[in-house]
Structure formats: C-alpha cells, structure tokens
C-alpha positions as CSV (number, residue, x, y, z in Angstrom):
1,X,11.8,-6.5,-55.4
2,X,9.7,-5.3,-52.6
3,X,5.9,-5.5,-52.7
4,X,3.4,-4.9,-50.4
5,X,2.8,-8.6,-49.8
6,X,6.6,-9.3,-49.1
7,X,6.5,-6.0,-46.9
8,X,3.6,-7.5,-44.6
9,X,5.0,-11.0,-44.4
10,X,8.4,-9.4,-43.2
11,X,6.6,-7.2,-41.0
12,X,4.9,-10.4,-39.4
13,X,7.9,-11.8,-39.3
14,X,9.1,-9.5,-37.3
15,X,6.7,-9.1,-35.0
16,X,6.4,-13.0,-33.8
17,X,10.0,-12.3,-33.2
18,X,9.4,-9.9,-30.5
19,X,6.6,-11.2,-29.3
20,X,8.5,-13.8,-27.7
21,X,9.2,-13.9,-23.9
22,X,12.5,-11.6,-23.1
23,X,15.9,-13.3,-22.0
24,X,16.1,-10.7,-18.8
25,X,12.6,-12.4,-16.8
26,X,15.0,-15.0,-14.8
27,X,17.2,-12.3,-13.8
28,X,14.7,-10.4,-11.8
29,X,14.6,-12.4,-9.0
30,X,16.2,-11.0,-6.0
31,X,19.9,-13.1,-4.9
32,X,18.7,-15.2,-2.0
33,X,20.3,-14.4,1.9
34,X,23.8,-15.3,2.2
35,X,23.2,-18.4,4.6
36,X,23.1,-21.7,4.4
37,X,19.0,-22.2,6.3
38,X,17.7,-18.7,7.3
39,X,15.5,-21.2,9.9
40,X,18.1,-21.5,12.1
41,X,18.6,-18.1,14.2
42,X,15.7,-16.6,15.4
43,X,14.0,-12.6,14.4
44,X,16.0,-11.6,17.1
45,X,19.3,-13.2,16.3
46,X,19.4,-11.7,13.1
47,X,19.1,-8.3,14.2
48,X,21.8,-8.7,16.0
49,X,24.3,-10.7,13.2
50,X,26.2,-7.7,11.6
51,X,27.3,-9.5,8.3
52,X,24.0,-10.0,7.4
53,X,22.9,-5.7,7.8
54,X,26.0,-5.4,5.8
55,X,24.6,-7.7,3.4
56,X,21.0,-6.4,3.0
57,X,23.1,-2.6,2.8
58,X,25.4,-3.7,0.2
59,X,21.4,-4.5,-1.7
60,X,20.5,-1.2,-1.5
61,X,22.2,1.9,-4.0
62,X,21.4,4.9,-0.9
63,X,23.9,7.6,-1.2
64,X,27.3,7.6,0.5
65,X,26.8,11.3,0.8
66,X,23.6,11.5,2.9
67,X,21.9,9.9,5.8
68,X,18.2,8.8,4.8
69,X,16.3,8.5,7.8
70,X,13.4,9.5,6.3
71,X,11.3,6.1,4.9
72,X,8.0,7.9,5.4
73,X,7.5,9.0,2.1
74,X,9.2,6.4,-0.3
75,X,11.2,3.9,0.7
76,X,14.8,3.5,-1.1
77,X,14.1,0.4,-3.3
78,X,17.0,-2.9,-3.4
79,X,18.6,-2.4,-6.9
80,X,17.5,-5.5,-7.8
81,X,14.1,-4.4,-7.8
82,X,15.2,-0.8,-9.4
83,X,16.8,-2.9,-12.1
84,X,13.7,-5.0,-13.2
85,X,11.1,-2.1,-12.9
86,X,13.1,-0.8,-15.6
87,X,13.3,-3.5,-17.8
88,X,9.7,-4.3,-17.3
89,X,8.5,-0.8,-18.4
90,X,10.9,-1.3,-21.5
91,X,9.7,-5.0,-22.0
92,X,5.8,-3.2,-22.0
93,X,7.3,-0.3,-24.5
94,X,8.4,-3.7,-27.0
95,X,4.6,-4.5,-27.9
96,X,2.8,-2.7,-25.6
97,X,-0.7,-3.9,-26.0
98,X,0.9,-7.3,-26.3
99,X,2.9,-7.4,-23.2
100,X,0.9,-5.4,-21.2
101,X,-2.6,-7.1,-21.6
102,X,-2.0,-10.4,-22.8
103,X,1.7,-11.4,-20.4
104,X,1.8,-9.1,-17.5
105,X,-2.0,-8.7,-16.8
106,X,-2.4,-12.5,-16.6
107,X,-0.3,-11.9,-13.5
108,X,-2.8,-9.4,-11.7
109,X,-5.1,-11.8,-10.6
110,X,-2.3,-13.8,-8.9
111,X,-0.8,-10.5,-7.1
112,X,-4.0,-10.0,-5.8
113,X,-4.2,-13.3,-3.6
114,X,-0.8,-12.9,-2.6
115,X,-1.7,-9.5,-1.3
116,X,-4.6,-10.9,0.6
117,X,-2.9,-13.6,1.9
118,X,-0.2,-11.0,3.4
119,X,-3.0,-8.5,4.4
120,X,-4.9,-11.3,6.0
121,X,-8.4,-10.4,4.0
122,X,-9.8,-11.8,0.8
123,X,-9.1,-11.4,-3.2
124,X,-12.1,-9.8,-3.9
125,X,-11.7,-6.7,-1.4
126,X,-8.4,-6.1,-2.6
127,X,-8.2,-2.9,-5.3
128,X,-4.6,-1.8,-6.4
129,X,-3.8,1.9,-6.5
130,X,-0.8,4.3,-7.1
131,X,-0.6,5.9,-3.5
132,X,-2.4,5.5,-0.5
133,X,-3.8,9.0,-1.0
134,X,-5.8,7.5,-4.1
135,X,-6.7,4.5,-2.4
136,X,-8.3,6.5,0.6
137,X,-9.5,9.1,-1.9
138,X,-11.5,6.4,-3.7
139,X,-13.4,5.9,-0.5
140,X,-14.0,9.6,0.7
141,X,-15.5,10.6,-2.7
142,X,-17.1,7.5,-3.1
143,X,-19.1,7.6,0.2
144,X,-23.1,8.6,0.1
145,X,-22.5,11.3,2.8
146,X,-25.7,14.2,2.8
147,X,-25.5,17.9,4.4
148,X,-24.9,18.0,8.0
149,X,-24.0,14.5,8.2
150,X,-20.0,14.5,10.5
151,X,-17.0,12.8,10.0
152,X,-14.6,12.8,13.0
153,X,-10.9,13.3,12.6
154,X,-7.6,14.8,14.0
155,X,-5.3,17.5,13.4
156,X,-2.4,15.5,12.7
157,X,-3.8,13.6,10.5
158,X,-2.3,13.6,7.1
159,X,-2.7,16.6,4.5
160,X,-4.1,15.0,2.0
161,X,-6.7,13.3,3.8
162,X,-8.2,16.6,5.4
163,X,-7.8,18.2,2.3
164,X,-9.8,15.7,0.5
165,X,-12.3,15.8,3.6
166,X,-12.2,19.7,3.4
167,X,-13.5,19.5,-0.1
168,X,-16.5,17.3,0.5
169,X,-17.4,19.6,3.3
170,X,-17.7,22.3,0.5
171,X,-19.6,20.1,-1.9
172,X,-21.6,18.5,0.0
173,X,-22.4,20.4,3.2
174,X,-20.9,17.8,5.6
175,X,-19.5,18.9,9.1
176,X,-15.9,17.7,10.1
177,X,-15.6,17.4,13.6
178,X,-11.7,17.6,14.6
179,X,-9.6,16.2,17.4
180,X,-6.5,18.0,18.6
181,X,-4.8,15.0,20.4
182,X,-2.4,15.4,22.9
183,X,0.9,13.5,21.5
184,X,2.9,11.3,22.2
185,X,0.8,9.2,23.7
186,X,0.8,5.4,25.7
187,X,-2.5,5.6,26.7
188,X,-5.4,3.8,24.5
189,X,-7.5,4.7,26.8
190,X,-7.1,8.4,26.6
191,X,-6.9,8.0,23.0
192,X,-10.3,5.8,22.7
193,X,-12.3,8.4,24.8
194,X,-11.6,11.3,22.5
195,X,-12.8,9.9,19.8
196,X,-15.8,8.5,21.9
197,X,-16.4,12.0,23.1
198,X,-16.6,13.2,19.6
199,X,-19.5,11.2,18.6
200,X,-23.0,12.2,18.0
201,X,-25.8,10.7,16.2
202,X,-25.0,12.9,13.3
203,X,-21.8,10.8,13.1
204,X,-21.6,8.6,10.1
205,X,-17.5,8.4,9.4
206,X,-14.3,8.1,11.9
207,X,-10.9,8.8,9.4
208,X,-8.3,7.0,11.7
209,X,-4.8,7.0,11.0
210,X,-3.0,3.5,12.1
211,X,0.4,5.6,12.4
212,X,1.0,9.0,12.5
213,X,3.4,10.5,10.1
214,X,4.5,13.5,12.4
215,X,5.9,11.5,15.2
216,X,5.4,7.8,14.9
217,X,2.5,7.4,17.1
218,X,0.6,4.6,16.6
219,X,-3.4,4.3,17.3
220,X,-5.4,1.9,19.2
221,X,-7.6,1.8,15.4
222,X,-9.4,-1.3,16.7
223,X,-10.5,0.0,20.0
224,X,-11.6,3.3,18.6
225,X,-13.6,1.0,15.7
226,X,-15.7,-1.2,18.0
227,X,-17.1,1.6,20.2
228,X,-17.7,3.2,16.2
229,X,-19.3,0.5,14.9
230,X,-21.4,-0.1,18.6
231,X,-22.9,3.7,17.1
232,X,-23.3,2.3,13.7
233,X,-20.2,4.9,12.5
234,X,-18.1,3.1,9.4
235,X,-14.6,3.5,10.0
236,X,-11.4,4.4,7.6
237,X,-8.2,3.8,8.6
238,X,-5.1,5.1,7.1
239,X,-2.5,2.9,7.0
240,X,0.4,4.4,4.3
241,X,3.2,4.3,7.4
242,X,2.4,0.7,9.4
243,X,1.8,-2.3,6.4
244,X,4.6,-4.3,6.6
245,X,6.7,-3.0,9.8
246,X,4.2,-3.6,12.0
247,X,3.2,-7.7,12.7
248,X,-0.5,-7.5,12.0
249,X,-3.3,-8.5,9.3
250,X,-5.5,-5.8,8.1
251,X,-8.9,-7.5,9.6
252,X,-7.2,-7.3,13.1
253,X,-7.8,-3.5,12.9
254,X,-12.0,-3.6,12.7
255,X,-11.9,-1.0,9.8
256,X,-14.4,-0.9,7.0
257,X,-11.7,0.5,4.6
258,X,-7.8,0.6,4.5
259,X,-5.7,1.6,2.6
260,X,-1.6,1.3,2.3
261,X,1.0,2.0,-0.1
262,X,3.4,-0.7,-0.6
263,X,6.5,1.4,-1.7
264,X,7.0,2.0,1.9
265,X,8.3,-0.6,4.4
266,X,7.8,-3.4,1.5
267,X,10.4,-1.6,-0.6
268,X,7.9,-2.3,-3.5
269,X,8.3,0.6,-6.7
270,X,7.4,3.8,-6.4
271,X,3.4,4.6,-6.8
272,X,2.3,0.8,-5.9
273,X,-0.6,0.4,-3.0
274,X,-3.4,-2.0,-2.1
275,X,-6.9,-0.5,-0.7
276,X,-9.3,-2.7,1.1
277,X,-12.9,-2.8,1.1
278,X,-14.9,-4.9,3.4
279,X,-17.3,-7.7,1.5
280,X,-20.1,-5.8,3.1
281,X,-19.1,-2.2,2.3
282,X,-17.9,-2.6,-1.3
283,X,-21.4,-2.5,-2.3
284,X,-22.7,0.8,-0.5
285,X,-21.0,4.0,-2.1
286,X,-20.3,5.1,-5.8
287,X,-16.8,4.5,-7.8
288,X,-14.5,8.0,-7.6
289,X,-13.4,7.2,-10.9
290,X,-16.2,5.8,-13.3
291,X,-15.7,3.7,-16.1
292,X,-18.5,1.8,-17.9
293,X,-21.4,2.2,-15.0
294,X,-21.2,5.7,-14.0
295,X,-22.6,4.0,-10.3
296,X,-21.0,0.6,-10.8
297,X,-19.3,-1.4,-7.7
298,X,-16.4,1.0,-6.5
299,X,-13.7,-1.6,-6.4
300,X,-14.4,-3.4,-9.5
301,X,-14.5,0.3,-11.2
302,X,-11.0,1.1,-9.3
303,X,-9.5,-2.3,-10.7
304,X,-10.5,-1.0,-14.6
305,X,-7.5,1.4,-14.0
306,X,-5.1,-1.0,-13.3
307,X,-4.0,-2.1,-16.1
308,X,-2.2,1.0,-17.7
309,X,-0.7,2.6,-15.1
310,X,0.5,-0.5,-12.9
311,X,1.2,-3.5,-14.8
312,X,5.5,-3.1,-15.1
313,X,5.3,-3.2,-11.1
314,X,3.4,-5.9,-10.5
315,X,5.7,-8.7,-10.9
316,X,8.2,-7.3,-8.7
317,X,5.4,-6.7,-5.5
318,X,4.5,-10.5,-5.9
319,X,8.2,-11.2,-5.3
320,X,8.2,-8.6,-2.6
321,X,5.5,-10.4,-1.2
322,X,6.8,-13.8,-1.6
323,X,10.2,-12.9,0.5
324,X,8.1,-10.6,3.3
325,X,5.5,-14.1,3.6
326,X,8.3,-16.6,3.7
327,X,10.2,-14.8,6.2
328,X,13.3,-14.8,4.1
329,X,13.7,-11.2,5.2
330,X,13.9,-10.1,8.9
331,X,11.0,-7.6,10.4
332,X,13.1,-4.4,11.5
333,X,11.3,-4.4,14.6
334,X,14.0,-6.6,15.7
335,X,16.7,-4.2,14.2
336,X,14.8,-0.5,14.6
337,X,12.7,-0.9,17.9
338,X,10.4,1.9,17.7
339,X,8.0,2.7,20.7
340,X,4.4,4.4,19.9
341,X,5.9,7.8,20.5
342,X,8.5,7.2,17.6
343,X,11.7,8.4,17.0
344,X,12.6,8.0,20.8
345,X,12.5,4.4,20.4
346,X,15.5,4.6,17.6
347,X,18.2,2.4,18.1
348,X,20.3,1.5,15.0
349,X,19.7,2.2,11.4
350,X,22.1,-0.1,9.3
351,X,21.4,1.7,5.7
C-alpha cells in the first residue's frame, strides 16, 4: 500500500539516482590528431600535409551542398563539440538546479583562468558573455559619458556598435565623431593619423575595431591607443573577428576594454564570448545589467548572469582552450594566409 511516507522515500530514491554523474562526460573529449607526436613538423609543415586537412574536414558536419566561406558570423562547430553541447544542455534539463549550480558552475572559475591564460590578461578582468555585441554593449552603456562629451569611430565599423553608440547620443547628448577610412589599407601610419586628427579635448572614447568585418582589414589598435591614452582618451576595441586566428594576447593591443566572441575562429558553441576589463577600469563606470547593487562593479554584475544562460557551454570552451594553448591544433595562418586587406590574401580553404 502506498502512503505518503513510502511515496517520499521512493521519490528520494529516485532522485540520488539521478543526481549521479552521467555515463556520457568521458565521451566529450575531442579524438586526438591522427599522429604519432604532433611536435615533430612544424606550423608550416602541417599546412602543407593534406591527410591531416582531410582529417580535421572529416571533424566537421558542413554541408556537401554549399561552400561556407563565410566564418564571420559563427563558425561551423567539430561535431564532437555539437554532440556534447547537446548532451550537456540535457544533462542541466535532469536536475537542473542540481547540475547547473552545484557540477557545472564549479567549473566556471576554472574556465576563467584558462581564458586568461589564452588572452594573456588576468582572471579577474575576465567577464563571460553571449556575443561580443553584449560584451561591448556592457561597456558603452556602462560608461559615465555627459552631454557634449565625443567618442571617435568609423563608418565601417560594425552595426551594432554604432547603433548602440547612436542610442547613447540620444540619451545622453554625446557627440560621435566619425571616420570614413579609406580601405584597404597597409599603411598604420595613415591609419594612426586619422584617428589622431579626430581628437579634441572633448574626446573621452576611441571604438576601434581590431578587424573589420567588411573586408578583412586589420587595425594598427595599439598604435592608435598610445597616442589615445597620451590625450587621456580610454580606448575599446572590438575584437569579435581576430581572437584566435590572429597570434597575439589581448594586453599586446593597449585597450582598456575588449571584447571577443569565442564561437568564431575557436569553434567554441554558439553565443559564448569573453569581455575584458582592465584592473584599473573595472572600477570607473556602472553595470549595464544590475543585479543586487544597482551601481555595483560592472564585471562582477556581468558575471551574476552567467550562470543560467552559459553553464552547458562551458566545459566544452575549456577543452577548446586546452587544444588552441597546447598547440594540438594548427593556426590557419599557416593554411588561409590572409593579408590586412582580406580576401585577396585567400589561398586554400580545406572545409
């Protein structure tokens, strides 16, 4: 006979049953390379070695149907890492306050060095977003910017960002001062001046983006953030399209803020990006999405959002990260050689 007191001790039952670690976690660990010690041929060499594009191909599930030679947006994930997204978001859907807060967040911390490490910058500037659009967002509505106050920009920088300048302009009565850049362009030093023109003592931001969407062009962000910082401008760069194809740590690039979305060249899930905040800056401008202190630290405000909407990825970035630090995976730039002004510089595309 059932009773309530036989109902809640098979209920408990029950649940220590699935509270238990799932079977699948060993299975989501990429296959290694197909080679006996990847130490042995050089970047260069393996750019050139055709079995093993055919290998990292025969990783990926892009259609037969279609030529994708458009990684800008989203990168096409390995299946591997398509496989265990999914059965992470179903392993969070068993228990999920369970899972979610007590198994996978005690992995956050963790992530967060390894990004650093790879970035080149420390744990504590690190915050994790869903898109560099909200990573860079978090900074340009978090900023203490008055009326009249100027932000210098460009053109062809990307939608998004002017739009999310464009709306503090209306708000709060700022000026945006825009460049119209003449692209493609070698020249740093033609690209430096423009911005240098552009400066007044009005100026308080320079929005710099690292690479251009449009064309590939990459900017000279450092030499265009000393002469801002010799004017006391702060300076955020956008760097959605370079992380992880270009060989560089985020510090190398003078910026106050950065932000970059990992689901690009680091073939991390969809909606998965790390934001940077200097030590010094974190401190100076309010959180664009408040939580307990309406005017708490921005970063430690961002970081209260990660939990819910992030956790299922984040063991599958820390492997990401693990393979990209190791050098287990070859940098394109051995195998795509592309020049500043972009698409000219395409030579092969193996997938």
């Amino acid at each position: 006979m059932s009773t309530r007191r036989t109902f809640f001790r098979q209920t408990a039952a029950a649940a220590t049953g699935a509270l238990t670690l799932p079977q699948f976690l060993p299975e989501t660990f990429a296959r290694p390379i197909p080679t006996a010690d990847a130490a042995l041929k050089s970047a260069a060499e393996w750019a050139q070695d055709e079995d093993f594009w055919s290998w990292v191909k025969s990783e990926y599930t892009v259609s037969p149907t279609l030529l994708n030679l458009n990684n800008g947006g989203v990168c096409p994930q390995p299946k591997v890492v398509q496989d265990a997204h999914i059965r992470f978001y179903q392993y969070c859907n068993e228990a999920p306050s369970y899972y979610m807060w007590r198994i996978l967040d005690q992995g956050r911390e963790s992530l967060r060095e390894k990004l650093a490490d790879l970035g080149g910058c420390s744990p504590e500037e690190i915050a994790i977003n869903r898109n560099a659009t909200e990573g860079l967002n978090t900074v340009i509505f978090g900023l203490n910017l008055k009326p009249g106050d100027e932000v210098v920009l460009t053109k062809q920088d990307y939608p998004n960002m002017l739009n999310a300048w464009k709306q503090r302009e209306k708000r709060d009565g700022i000026k945006l001062v825009y460049l119209d850049l003449e692209l493609p362009s070698e020249d740093d030093k033609y690209l430096t001046e423009q911005y240098v023109k552009a400066f007044t003592p009005r100026t308080k931001v320079v929005h710099i983006t690292h690479m251009i969407n449009w064309i590939g062009q990459v900017m000279p962000v450092r030499k265009i953030a000393d002469e801002a910082h010799k004017r006391g401008i702060e300076v955020i760069a956008d760097g959605a399209h370079s992380f992880a194809l270009f060989d560089f740590k985020i510090p190398d690039l003078g910026a106050d803020y950065y932000a970059t979305s990992l689901h690009k060249w680091l073939c991390a899930p969809s909606a998965v990006v790390c934001s940077i905040s200097s030590k010094t800056k974190s401190e100076t401008y309010g959180p664009y999405s408040p939580t307990t202190n309406p005017m708490g630290r921005i970063f430690a405000n961002s970081r209260a959002w990660e939990r819910a909407r992030l956790l299922p990825k984040w063991p599958l970035v820390r492997r990401l990260i693990f393979i990209t630090a190791s050098g287990q995976l070859v940098n394109l730039r051995g195998r795509i050689t592309l020049k500043t002004i972009g698409w000219n510089g395409l030579k092969t595309c193996p997938v």
